[in-house]
N, C-alpha and C positions, 0 to 999 in steps of 0.2 A: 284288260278292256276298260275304256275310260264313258263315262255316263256322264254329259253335262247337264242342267238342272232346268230345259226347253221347257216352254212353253208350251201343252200338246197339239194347240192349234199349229202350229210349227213343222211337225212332225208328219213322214207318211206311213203309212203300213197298213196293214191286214185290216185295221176297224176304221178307217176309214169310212168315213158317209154315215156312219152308225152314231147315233144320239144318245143320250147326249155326251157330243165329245168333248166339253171340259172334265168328266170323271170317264169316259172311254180311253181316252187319251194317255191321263195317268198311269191307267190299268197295262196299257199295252206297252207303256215306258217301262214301269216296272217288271213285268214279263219279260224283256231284254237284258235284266239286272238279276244273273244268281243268287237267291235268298235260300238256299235250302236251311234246315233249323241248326245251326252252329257257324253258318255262314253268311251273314246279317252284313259283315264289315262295307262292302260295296254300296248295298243298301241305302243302310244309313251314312252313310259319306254321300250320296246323293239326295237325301233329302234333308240332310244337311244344309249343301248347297242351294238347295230350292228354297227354302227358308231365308236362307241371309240374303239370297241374290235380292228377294223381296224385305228386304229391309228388317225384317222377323228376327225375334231374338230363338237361337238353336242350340242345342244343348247335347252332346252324343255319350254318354258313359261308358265303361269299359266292354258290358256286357252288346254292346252296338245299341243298346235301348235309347232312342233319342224324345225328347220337350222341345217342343215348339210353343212360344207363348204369341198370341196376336192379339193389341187391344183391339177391344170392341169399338162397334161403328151400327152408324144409321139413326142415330139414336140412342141405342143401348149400349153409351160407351161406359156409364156408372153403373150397370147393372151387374149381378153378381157369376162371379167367371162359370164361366162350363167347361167343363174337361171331355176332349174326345178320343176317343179308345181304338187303336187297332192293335195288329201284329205285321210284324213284316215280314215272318219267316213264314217257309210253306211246306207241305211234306214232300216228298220228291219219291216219286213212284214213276214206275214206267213198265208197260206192257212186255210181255214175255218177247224176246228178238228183237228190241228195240237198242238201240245202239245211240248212249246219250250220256252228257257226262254232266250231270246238274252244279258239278263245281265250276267250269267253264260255260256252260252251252244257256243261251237264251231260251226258253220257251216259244215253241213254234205254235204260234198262233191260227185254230181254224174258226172262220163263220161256216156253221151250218145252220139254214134257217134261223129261227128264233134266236140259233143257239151258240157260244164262243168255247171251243173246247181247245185242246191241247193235240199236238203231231203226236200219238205216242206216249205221252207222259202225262203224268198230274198238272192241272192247270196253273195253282197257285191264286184263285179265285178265293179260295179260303188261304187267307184275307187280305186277298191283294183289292178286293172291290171294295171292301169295308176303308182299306187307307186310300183308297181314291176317292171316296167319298171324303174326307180327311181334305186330303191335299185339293180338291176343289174349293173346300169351304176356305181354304188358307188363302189362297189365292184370288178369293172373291176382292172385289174393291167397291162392289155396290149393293150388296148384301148385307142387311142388318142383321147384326149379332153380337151379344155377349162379351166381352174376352175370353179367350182361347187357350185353353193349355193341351194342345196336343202329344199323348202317351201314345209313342210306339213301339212297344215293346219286343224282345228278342228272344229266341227258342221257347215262345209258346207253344208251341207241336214238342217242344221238350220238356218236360216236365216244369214248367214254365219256369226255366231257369233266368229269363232275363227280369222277370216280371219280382222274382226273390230276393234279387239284388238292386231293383230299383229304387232310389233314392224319392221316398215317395213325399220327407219333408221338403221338398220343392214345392208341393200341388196350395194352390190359394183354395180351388174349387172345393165345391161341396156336393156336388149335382155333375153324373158324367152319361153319357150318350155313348154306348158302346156299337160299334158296326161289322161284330163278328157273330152274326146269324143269317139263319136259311132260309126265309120264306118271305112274303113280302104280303102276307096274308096276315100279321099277326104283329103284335109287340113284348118280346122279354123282356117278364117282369120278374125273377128268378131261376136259379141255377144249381146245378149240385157243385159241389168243392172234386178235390179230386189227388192223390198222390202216387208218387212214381216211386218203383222200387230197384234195386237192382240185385241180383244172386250169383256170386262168384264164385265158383264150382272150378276148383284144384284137376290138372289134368293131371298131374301124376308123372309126367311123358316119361316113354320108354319107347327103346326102337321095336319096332314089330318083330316077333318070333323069327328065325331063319325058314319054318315050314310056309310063315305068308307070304307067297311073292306075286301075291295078283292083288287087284286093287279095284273098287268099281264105285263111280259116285252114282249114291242115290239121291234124288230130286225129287221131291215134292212140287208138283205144278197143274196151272191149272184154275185155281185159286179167286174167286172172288175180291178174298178181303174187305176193304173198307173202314168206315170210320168207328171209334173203337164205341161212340157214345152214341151214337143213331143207328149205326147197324148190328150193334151188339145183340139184338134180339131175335135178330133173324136165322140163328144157329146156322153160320157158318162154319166151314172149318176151317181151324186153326192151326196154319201149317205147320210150324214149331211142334204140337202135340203131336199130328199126322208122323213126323218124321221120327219122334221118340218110340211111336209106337211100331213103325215098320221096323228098327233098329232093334226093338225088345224083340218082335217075331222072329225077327233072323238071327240075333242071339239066344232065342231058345231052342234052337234047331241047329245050328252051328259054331264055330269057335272063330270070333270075329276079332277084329279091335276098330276101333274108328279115330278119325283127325278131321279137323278144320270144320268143325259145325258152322254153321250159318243161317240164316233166316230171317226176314221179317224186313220192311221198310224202316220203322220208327216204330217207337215206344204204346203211340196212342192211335196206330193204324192196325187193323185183323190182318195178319199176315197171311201171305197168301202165296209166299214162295221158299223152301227151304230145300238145304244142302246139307250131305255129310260125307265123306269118303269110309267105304268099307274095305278092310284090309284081311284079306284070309287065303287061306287055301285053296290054289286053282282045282285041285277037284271037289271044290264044295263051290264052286262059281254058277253050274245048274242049277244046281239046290236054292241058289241063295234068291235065283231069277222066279224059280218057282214059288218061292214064298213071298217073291213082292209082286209078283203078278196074283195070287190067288187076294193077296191084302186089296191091292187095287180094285180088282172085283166088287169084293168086300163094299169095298169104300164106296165106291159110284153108285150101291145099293143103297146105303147110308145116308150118302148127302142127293142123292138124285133130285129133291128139289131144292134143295138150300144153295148147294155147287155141283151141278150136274157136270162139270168139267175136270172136277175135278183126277187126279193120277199122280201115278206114282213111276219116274222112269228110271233106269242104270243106265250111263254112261261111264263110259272110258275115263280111267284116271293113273297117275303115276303112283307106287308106292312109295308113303311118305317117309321123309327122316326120321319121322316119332309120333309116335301115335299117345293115342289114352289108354292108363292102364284098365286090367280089365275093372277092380275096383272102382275107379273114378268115371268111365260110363255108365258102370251100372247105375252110380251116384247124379251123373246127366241125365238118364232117362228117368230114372226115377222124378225127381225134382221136375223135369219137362211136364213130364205126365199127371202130375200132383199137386201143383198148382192150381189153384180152380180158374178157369177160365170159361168166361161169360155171364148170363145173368147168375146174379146169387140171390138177388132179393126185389121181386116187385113195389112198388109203392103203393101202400093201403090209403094215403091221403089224395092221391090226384090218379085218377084210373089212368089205365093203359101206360105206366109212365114206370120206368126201372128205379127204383131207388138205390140199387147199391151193384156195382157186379166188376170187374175184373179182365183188364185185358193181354196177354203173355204175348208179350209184340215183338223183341227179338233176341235175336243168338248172334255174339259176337267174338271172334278169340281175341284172347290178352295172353299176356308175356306167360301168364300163368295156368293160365287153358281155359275158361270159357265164361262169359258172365250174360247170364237174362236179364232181360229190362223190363218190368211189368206198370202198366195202370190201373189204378183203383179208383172208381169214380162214385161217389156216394153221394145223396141228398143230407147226410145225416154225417156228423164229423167222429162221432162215436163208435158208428156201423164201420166207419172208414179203418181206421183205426184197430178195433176187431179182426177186422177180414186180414190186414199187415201183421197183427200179433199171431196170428195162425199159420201165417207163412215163415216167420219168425223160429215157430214151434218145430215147424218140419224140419229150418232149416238146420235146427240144434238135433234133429233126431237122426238128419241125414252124416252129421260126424264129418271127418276126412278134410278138414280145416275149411269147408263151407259156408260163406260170409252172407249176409245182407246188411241194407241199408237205404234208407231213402235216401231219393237224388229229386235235387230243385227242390220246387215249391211245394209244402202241405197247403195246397188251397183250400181255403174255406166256400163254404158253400154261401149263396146270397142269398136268403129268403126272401118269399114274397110281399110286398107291401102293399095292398089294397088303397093307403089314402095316399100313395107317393103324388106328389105333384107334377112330376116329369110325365109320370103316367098320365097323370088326366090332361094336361099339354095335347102328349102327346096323341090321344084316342082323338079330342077334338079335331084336331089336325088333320087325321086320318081320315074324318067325316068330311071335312069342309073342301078337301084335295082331292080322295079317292070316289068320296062319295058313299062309302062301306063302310058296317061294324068292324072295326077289329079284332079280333078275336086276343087273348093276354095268356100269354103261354107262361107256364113254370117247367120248364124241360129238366130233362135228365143227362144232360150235356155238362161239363162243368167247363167255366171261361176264367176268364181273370177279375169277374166282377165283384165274386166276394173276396178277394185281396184288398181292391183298394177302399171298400167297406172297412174292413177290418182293421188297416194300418193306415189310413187318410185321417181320420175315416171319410167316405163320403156317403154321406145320408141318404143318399136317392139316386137311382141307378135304370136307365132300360137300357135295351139291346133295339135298336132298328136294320131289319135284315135283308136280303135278297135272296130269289130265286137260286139256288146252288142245286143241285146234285152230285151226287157220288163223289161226296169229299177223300180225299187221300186216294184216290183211283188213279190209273189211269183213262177212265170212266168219265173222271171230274167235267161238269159244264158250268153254265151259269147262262143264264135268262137274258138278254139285251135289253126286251124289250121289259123286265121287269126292273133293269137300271134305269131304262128310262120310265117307269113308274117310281118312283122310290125317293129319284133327284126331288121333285118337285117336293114332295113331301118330308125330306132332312132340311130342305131352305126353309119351309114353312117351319117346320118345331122352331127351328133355331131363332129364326124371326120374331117369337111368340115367347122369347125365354127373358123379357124387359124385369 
């Protein structure tokens, strides 16, 4: 599928009539263009082309992470550059019975009321609105502003692998305006850091006994999920663990084997769907029902408010060519179950806010039988660090040639700055557009803004955000009319940055 580089005024479809359409427009381009996080290439070859078509110098590196430089105008052509921040990937979730292939398929866009959601799947609002804010201001030709280094960076939903490898002695800037936040009540003025793990756990394979000739997939579903750094707190459950533990119950009551684990969206989403094939004895096939049905039970007792949907089903499956020995599941559930996932640590410095905690996001097979992928998101690079050296520990206790490693980025965390000047810009702004205090958040989220602190460096840093809900869902929305609050007020800061 081929994306040319329109104008959105150009263009018709679903947001039509909705304001404002030079960043609605964008938003709905891009929602035609599969960005799932390792699938960037399409992406950025289109705004690529949006750039050059406009005479802008564009710059794409290997990782699809693309620079757009624009001089300044209006006035502010000798003022000192500012650097603008998105992501172009998005997590790719999709509602249970949904039938959708995020590596081909466009984003089926709905208005409801207020509000722009997705057919079925994750919107891709986070942050597809934040680079349409982006590519609005690109594209302005009467809008005073700065010169421009626009950073869009690639597999931030992945352990911000593009952002690892970005070539950041290109940046002039010193001072960057990030558009990857949630509220439009507020300005990010820091952030926690945050690292990805992965655990490669040896399946051992072996064909299954000649006594197992039944087979039944157990499914975890049901699931909430969500984002791993806003909704961590809400003690969801964690399908991944869900699954290890029905699997322990039935292996303590039965002689099982299991194949083809699975589970979880991405790395940095609450997973909220998981899979595994159980291989045993057809006269232990009641039994085995009985014990995932009393679990289930269990369960829906457990989370009755956090995921009152939550369950546990068996379906039909073939028995496999090779299973796991019994050794190396014992060694998968364990490690599932052992992991700490969720909060681990409040923050004593800023109330109500997590400082440090843990998310076991998914289960994938490899050549060699199975590897997890976890995030660690800390206020504190220390605490970070800690919590991986613990996981470390298990993983040397668990034996059976059991690996980790971190994957992508160790993001650093961005502290808060009280005299930053972008900040005071930006509050004034806020006042003289919205008319409102703004409130200056230090969240427990972690972005890519202490990276380019730390290897830019650059000295001064917010987040200006929008309306979103239920990031990495397929829940996900986003506010229209809180884009059309918000435009007004990124043309102002930017206008104000002489």
């Amino acid at each position: 599928m081929s994306h040319t580089a329109e104008q959105p005024s150009t263009k018709t479809g679903v947001l039509d009539g909705l304001e404002p359409r030079e960043v609605l427009g964008y938003f709905e381009t891009l929602a035609g263009i599969p960005r799932g996080s390792g699938n960037e290439s399409q992406v950025a070859d289109w705004v690529v082309e949006f750039a050059r078509s406009r005479g802008l110098e564009a710059i794409k590196d290997e990782r699809s992470c693309v620079l757009v430089r624009k001089p300044g105008q209006g006035g502010l052509e000798d003022a000192a550059p500012l650097i603008l921040h998105g992501h172009l990937d998005m997590v790719c979730e999709k509602a249970e019975g949904v039938d959708f292939d995020f590596v081909n398929d466009p984003i089926r866009l709905v208005v409801d009321g207020d509000y722009i959601t997705a057919d079925g799947t994750s919107l891709g609002a986070d942050n597809g609105i934040g680079v349409s804010y982006i590519l609005a201001l690109l594209a302005s030709d009467d809008l005073p502003h700065p010169p421009l280094e626009a950073v869009l960076t690639a597999m931030e939903e992945l352990g911000k692998g593009g952002a690892a490898e970005f070539d950041t002695t290109q940046l002039r800037g010193r001072r960057m305006i990030d558009f990857n936040w949630i509220t439009d009540k507020e300005i990010l003025a820091g952030c926690s850091g945050d690292v990805t793990f992965t655990v490669d756990i040896p399946a051992e394979f072996e064909s299954a006994p000649e006594t197992h000739s039944a087979a039944r997939l157990l499914m975890v579903r049901g699931l909430k999920g969500g984002h791993c750094e806003f909704d961590i707190q809400l003690e969801r459950a964690n399908a991944l663990q869900v699954l290890a533990r029905a699997v322990l119950a039935v292996s303590n009551r039965f002689d099982v084997r299991i194949a083809a684990p699975y589970g979880g969206a991405q790395n940095n989403a609450i997973p909220a769907d998981a899979e595994v094939v159980l291989v045993a004895r057809p006269e232990d096939l009641d039994g085995i029902s009985d014990v995932v049905s009393q679990l289930g039970v269990d369960l829906a007792v457990e989370y009755d408010i956090a995921d009152p949907d939550i369950r546990l089903d068996l379906g039909a499956a073939d028995v496999p060519e090779r299973v796991f020995s019994s050794a190396a599941a014992q060694r998968f559930t364990t490690l599932t179950l052992l992991i700490q996932h969720g909060v681990v640590r409040w923050n004593l410095h800023v109330d109500d806010r997590v400082e440090t905690s843990n998310n076991l996001g998914t289960i994938r097979p490899t050549e060699q039988g199975v590897r997890l992928m976890s995030t660690i998101t800390s206020a504190l690079t220390s605490r970070k660090h800690e919590l991986y050296d613990r996981v470390r520990a298990l993983v040397e206790l668990a034996g059976g040639g059991v690996a980790t490693e971190m994957f992508g980025l160790d993001a650093p965390e961005f502290p808060y700055r009280p005299d930053s000047d972008l900040l005071a810009v930006a509050s004034q702004a806020f006042r003289d557009v919205l008319g409102e205090e703004p409130a200056v958040e230090v969240s427990q989220c972690s972005l890519e803004l202490g990276m380019f602190s730390r290897r830019v460096p650059v000295a001064d840093i917010i987040s200006i955000g929008t309306e979103l809900h239920a990031l990495h869902s397929p829940e996900e929305k986003v506010n229209h009319r809180s884009v059309e609050r918000v435009w007004p007020l990124v043309k102002e800061v930017v206008s104000r940055l002489g």
